[in-house]
C-alpha positions in Angstrom: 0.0 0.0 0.0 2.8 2.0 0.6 3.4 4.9 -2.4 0.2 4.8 -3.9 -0.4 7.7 -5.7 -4.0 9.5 -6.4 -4.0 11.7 -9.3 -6.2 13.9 -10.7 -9.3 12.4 -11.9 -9.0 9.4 -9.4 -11.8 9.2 -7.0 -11.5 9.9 -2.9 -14.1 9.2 -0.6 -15.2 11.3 2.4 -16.7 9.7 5.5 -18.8 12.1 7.9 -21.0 15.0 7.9 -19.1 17.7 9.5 -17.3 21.0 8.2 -14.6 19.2 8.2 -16.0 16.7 5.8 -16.7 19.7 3.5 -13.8 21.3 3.7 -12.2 17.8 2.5 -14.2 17.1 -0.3 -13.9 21.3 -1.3 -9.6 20.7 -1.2 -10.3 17.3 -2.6 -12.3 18.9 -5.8 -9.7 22.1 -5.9 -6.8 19.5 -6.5 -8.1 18.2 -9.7 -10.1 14.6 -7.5 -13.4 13.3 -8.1 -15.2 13.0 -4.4 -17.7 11.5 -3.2 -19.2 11.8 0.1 -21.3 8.8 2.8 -22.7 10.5 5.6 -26.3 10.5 7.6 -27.1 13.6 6.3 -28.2 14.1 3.1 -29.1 18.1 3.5 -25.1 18.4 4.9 -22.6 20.2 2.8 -20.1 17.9 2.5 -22.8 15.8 0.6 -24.5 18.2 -1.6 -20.8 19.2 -2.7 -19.3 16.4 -3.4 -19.4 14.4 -7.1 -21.3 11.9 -5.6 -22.9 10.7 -2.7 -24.4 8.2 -0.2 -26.5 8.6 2.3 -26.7 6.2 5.2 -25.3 5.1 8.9 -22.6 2.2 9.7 -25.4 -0.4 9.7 -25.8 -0.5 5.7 -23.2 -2.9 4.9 -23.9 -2.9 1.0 -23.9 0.4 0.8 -20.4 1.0 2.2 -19.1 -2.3 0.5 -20.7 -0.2 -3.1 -19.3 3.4 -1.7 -15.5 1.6 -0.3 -15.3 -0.2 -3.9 -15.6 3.3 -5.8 -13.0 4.8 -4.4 -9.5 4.5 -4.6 -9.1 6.1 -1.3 -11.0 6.9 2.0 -10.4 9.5 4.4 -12.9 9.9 7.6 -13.4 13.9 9.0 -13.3 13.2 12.4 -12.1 11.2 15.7 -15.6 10.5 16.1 -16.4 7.9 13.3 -17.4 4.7 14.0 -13.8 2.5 14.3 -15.5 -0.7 12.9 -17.5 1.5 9.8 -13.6 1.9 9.3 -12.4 -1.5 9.2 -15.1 -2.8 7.2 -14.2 0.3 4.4 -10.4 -1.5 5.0 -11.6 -4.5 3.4 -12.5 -3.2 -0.1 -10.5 0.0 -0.3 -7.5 2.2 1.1 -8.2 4.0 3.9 -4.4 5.5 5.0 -5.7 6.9 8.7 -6.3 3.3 9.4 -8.3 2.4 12.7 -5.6 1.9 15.0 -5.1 5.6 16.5 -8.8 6.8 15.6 -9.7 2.9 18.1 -7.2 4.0 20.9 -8.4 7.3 21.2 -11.7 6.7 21.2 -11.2 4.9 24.6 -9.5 6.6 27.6 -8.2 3.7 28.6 -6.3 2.8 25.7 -5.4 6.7 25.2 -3.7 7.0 28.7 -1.9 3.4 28.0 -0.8 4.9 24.6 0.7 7.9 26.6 1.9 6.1 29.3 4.1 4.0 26.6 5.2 7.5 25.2 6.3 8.2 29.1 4.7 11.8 28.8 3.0 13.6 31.0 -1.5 13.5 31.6 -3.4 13.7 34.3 -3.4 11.1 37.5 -6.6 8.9 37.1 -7.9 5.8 37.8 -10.4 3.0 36.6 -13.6 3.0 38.3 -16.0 -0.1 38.2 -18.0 0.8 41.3 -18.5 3.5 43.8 -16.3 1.9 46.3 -13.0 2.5 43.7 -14.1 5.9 43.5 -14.2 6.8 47.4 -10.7 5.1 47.4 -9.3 6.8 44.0 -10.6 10.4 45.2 -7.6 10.6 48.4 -4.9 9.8 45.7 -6.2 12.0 42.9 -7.6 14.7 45.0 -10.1 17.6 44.2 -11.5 18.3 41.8 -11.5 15.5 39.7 -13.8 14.1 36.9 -15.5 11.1 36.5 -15.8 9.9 32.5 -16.5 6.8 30.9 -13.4 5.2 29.1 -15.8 5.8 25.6 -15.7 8.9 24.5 -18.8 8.3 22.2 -20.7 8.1 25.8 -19.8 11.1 27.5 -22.3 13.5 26.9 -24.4 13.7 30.4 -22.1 11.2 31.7 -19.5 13.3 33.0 -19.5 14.4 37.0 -17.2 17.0 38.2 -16.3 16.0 42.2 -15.2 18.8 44.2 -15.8 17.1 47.8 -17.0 14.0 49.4 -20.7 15.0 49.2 -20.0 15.0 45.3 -19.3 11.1 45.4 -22.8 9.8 46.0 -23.9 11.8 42.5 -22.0 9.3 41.0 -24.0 6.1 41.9 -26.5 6.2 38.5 -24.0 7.3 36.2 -21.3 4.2 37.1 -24.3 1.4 36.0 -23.1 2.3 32.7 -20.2 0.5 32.7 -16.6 1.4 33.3 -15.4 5.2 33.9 -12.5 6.7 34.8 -11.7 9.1 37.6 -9.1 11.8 36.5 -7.4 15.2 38.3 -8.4 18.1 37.1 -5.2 20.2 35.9 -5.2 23.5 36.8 -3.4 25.0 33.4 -2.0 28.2 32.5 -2.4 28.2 28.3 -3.6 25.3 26.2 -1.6 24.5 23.3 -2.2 22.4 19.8 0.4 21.5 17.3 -1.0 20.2 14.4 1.7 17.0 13.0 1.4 15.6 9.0 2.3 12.1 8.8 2.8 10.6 5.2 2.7 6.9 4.0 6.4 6.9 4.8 6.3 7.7 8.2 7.9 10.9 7.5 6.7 13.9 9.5 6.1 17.6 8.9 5.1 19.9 12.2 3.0 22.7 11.6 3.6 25.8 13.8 2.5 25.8 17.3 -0.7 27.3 17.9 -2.2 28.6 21.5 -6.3 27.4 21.8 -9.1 28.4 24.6 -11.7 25.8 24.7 -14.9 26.1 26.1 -16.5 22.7 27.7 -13.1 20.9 26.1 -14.5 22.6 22.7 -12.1 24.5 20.3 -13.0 28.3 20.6 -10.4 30.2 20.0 -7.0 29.8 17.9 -3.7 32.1 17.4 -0.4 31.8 15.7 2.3 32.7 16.1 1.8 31.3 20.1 4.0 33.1 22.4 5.7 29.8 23.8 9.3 29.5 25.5 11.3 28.0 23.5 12.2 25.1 25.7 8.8 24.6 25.8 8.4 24.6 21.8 11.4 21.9 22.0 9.3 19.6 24.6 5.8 20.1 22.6 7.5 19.5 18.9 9.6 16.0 20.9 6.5 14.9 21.9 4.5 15.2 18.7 7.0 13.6 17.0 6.9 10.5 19.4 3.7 10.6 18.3 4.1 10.2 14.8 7.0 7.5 15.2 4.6 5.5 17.3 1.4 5.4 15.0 0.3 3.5 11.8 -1.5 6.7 10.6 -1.6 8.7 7.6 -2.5 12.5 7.1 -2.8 15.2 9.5 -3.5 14.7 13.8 -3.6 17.2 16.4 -1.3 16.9 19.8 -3.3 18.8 22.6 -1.0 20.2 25.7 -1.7 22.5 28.7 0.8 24.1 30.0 0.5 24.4 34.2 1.9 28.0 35.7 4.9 25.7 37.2 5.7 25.1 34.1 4.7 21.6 33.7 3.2 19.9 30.6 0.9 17.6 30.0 -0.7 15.9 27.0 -4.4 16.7 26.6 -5.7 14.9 23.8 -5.0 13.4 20.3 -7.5 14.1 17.5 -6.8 11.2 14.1 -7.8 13.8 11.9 -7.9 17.5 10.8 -8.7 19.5 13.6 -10.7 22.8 14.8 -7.5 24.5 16.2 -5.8 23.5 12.9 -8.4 26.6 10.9 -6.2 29.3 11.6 -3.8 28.3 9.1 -5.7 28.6 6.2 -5.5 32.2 6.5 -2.5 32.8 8.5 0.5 30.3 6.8 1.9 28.8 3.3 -0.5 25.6 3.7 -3.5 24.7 5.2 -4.1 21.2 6.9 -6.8 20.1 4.9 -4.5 20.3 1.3 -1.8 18.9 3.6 -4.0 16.4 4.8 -4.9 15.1 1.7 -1.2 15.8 0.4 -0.3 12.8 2.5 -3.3 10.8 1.2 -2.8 11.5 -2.1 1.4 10.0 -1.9 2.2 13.8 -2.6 5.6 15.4 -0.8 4.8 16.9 2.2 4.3 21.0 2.0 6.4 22.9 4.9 3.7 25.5 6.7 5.3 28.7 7.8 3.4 31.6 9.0 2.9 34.5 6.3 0.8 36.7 8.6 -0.3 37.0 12.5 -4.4 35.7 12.5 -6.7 34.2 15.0 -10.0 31.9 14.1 -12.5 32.3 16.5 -16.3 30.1 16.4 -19.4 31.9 16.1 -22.4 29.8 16.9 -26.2 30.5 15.3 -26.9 32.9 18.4 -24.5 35.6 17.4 -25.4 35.5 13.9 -26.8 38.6 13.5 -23.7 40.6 15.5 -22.2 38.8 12.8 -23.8 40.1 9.6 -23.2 43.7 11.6 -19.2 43.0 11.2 -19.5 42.0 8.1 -19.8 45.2 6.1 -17.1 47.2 8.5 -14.5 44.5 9.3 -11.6 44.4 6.7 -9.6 42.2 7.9 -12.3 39.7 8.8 -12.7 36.7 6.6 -15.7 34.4 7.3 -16.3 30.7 7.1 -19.9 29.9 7.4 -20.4 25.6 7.3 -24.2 25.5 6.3 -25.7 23.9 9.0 -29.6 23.0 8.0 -31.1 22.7 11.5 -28.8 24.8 14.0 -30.0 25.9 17.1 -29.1 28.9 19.2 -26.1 27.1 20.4 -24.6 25.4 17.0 -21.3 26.0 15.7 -22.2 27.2 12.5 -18.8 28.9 11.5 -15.4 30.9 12.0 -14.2 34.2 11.4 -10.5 34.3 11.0 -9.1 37.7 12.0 -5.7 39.0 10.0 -3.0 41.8 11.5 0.3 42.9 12.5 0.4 41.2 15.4 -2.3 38.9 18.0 -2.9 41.1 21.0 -4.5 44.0 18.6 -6.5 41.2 17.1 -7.6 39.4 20.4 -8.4 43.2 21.6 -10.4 43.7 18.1 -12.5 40.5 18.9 -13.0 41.5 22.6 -13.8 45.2 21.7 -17.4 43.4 19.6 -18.9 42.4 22.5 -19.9 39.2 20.4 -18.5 36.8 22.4 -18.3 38.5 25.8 -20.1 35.6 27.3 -17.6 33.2 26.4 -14.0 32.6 28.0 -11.7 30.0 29.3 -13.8 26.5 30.0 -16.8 26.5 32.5 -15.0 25.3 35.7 -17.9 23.9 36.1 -17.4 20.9 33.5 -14.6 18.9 32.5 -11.4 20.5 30.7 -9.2 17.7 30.3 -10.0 15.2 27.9 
C-alpha cells in the first residue's frame, strides 16, 4: 500500500457530515479529485458538494461495500467515526488513517496506555467499576477530579465533576453504565495544539505551534504565532514527534498540551484527523491542513507550513449570527467561514471568522472590543477540561 499515488481524476471518498468533511471534499475537488461523500445527512454540505454521494449510517453494509469499492481512497473527517465503519471500508479500499489511532483514542483507557508508553506527562486517574474505587481513588487523585466513561462516544451527560465528598454519591447512576475513569483536574495556565502531518512513509512535517481556549473541552479560539518559550516549543515538537513514530496513521492529527503556571506539561488529547485548532492556518500560513492532509493521502511530498501573517480563528455559533452580519460590512480584515448547518439551534457551531494583523494582541483586543463573544471565556470550571 505503501506509495500509492492518487491523481487527478481518481476518486477519494469522504466519511462524515461535518465542516470538516466539506472542507475535504472542497480541497479534494480544488486539486483536480473526483469526491464522493457517505454521511447521515443528506441536506449536509459535505454531501451536496461532493461528485457523488451516499447517504446512510454504519449499519448498511452494502452500501459502504458499493461506496468503499468506488474509491481508490478513503479519508474519515473526524475522531468521532465509528472504528468498525472503518475496518469494514479496510476491506474493499484504502483508507491510510487506518483504525488503530482513531480505536485508541476513542477509549481513555487505551489513550492514557498509549501515553503512558510515550512516558509523557496527563493527568493522575484511575479506573472506576464501582463506587467503592471511586471513594478510594478520590484521596490519591484529590479535588476536583472528573469522573468519565473510558468511551468517548458516551460522554455527553455522563460526566461528574467532584469537588468534595458529598460529590461522590452523584455518581451512583451514572457508574451502572459500565466502566469510567476518575481523573485530576489540571489547573493550566495556556492550552496548546500542534498540528503533525504524517505521510505513508512515516515521515513527518510539524506545523507551527498554535495557543487554543476551549470552552466545555471545545475549540474556541486559535492564534499563531503562540507566544511559547522555546524550551517549551522543544518539549511540545519532541513529543508530537513521538507521536508520529509510534502510529500507523496517515495525514494530519492534532497533539493537545496544557501548559501548568509551574511550568509543567501535560498531554491533553489526540484528535486522528484534521482538527478545529488546525483553521487558523488557512489564512495565517503557506498551507493549510486540509491540502496537507490530503497531500499525504494522495502520496504527494509533504508541503512545509510557515506563518505568512499574525491571525486568530475564533467560532461563532447561530446565536450571534446577527452581531455577525453587523461586522460584516465594517470589518476588513475579517474573513468568514460559514459551514451551512440546515437545522442549527441557538447554540450550534455554525462557522469561524479568521481575523488577520500585525500582530495577535491587537487582534484578540479587536475581537473582545465586539462584545460578540463576551459571554464566552476560558472552559466553565464547572465541566470537565481535560479530555
Amino acid at each position: 500500500m505503501a506509495n500509492t499515488v492518487l491523481y487527478p481524476g481518481d476518486t477519494i471518498g469522504v466519511i462524515g457530515s461535518s465542516a470538516n468533511a466539506a472542507m475535504l471534499v472542497t480541497t479534494a475537488r480544488k486539486m483536480g479529485l473526483r469526491v464522493g461523500a457517505y454521511g447521515s445527512d443528506e441536506t449536509s454540505e459535505a454531501l451536496q458538494l461532493a461528485d457523488f454521494k451516499a447517504v446512510g449510517d454504519g449499519k448498511g453494509k452494502a452500501k459502504l461495500q458499493h461506496f468503499a469499492e468506488s474509491c481508490a481512497a478513503i479519508v474519515y473527517d473526524s475522531a468521532h467515526v465509528s472504528t468498525g465503519v472503518v475496518k469494514f471500508l479496510m476491506q474493499y479500499t484504502r483508507v491510510p488513517q487506518g483504525s488503530d489511532l482513531l480505536e485508541m483514542m476513542q477509549d481513555r483507557l487505551l489513550e492514557r496506555a498509549f501515553f503512558e508508553q510515550l512516558n509523557v506527562n496527563i493527568a493522575p486517574y484511575a479506573t472506576i467499576i464501582d463506587l467503592d474505587d471511586v471513594y478510594q481513588s478520590v484521596n490519591s487523585i484529590g479535588y476536583p477530579c472528573v469522573l468519565k466513561p473510558i468511551q468517548k462516544e458516551w460522554s455527553k451527560g455522563r460526566e461528574l465533576v467532584i469537588r468534595t465528598q458529598t460529590d461522590i454519591a452523584k455518581a451512583a447512576g451514572l457508574l451502572d453504565w459500565g466502566t469510567y475513569i476518575l481523573e485530576s483536574q489540571i489547573d493550566y495556565d495556556r492550552e496548546y495544539s500542534l498540528i503533525v502531518a504524517r505521510d505513508q512513509d512515516g515521515n513527518r512535517q510539524l506545523f507551527p505551534i498554535t495557543e487554543a481556549q476551549s470552552i466545555n473541552d471545545e475549540p474556541f479560539k486559535t492564534w499563531v504565532p503562540a507566544d511559547v518559550d522555546p524550551a517549551v516549543t522543544s518539549e511540545l515538537q519532541r513529543i508530537a514527534g513521538e507521536v508520529g513514530k509510534h502510529v500507523n496513521y496517515v495525514g494530519v492529527f492534532e497533539v493537545g498540551f496544557y501548559l501548568t503556571k509551574s511550568g509543567a506539561i501535560y498531554v491533553k488529547k489526540i484528535v486522528p484527523a484534521p482538527s478545529e485548532n488546525g483553521y487558523v492556518f488557512a489564512d495565517a500560513a503557506t498551507v493549510d491542513e486540509f491540502s496537507e492532509h490530503l497531500r499525504a493521502i494522495a502520496g504527494l511530498p509533504l508541503a512545509t507550513p510557515k506563518i505568512l501573517t499574525p491571525a486568530v480563528t475564533v467560532a461563532f455559533t447561530q446565536r450571534q449570527v446577527a452581531a455577525i452580519r453587523t461586522q460584516w460590512q465594517i470589518k476588513p480584515n475579517w474573513h468568514f467561514t460559514f459551514y451551512h448547518n440546515r437545522h442549527a439551534d441557538d447554540d450550534t457551531v455554525v462557522g469561524h471568522i479568521a481575523v488577520q494583523g500585525d500582530a495577535i494582541r491587537p487582534l484578540l483586543d479587536q475581537l473582545d472590543d465586539t462584545g460578540i463573544w463576551s459571554d464566552e471565556g476560558p472552559a466553565d470550571e464547572s465541566r470537565p477540561t481535560e479530555n
